[in-house]
C-alpha positions as CSV (number, residue, x, y, z in Angstrom):
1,X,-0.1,-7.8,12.7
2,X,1.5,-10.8,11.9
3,X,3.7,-11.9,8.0
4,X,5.3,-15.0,7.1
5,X,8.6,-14.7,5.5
6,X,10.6,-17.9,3.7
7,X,14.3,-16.7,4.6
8,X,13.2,-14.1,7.6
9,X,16.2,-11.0,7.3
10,X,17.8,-12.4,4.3
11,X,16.2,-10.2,1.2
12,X,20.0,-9.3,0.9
13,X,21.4,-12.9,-0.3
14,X,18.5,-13.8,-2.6
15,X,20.4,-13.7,-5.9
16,X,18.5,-11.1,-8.2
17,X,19.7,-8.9,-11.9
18,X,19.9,-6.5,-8.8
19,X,22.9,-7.5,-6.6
20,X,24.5,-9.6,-9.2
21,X,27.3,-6.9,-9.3
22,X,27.6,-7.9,-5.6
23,X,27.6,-11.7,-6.0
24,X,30.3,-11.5,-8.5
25,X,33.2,-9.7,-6.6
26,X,35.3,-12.0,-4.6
27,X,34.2,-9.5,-1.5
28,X,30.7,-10.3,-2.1
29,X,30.9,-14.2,-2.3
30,X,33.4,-14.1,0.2
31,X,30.6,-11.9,2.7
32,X,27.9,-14.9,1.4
33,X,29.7,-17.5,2.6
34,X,30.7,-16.6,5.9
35,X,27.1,-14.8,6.1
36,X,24.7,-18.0,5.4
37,X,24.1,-21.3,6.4
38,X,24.2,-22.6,3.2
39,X,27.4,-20.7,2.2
40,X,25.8,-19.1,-0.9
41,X,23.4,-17.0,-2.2
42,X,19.6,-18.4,-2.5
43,X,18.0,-18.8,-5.7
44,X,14.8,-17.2,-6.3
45,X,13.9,-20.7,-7.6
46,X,14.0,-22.7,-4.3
47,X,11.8,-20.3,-2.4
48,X,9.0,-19.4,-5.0
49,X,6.6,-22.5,-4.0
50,X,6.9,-21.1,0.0
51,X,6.2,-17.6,-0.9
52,X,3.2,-18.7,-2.9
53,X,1.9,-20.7,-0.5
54,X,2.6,-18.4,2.2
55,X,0.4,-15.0,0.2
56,X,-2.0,-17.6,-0.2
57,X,-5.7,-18.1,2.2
58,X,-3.8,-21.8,2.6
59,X,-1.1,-20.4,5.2
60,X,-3.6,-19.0,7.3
């Protein structure tokens, strides 16, 4: 079995209604930054075109 993942282990600093309790403590944006590359949480924006394109007959 293989699966394609756009941001492989990180489901937890995707920035959802459901963690934004988290992301807005300073304990939780402090944890983001020292946790990502990008220092911040991901949008759900920047990552929907390689999700769709990677549940799609394209990626294979």
């Amino acid at each position: 079995m293989s699966t394609n993942e756009p941001l492989p282990g990180i489901k937890l600093f995707d920035l959802t209604e459901m963690n934004l309790p988290i992301a807005d403590t300073e304990d939780g944006r402090k944890f983001v930054v020292g946790a990502t590359a990008l220092k911040r949480w991901a949008r759900l924006e920047e990552i929907q075109g390689a999700a769709i394109f990677l549940a799609s007959p394209a990626s294979s």
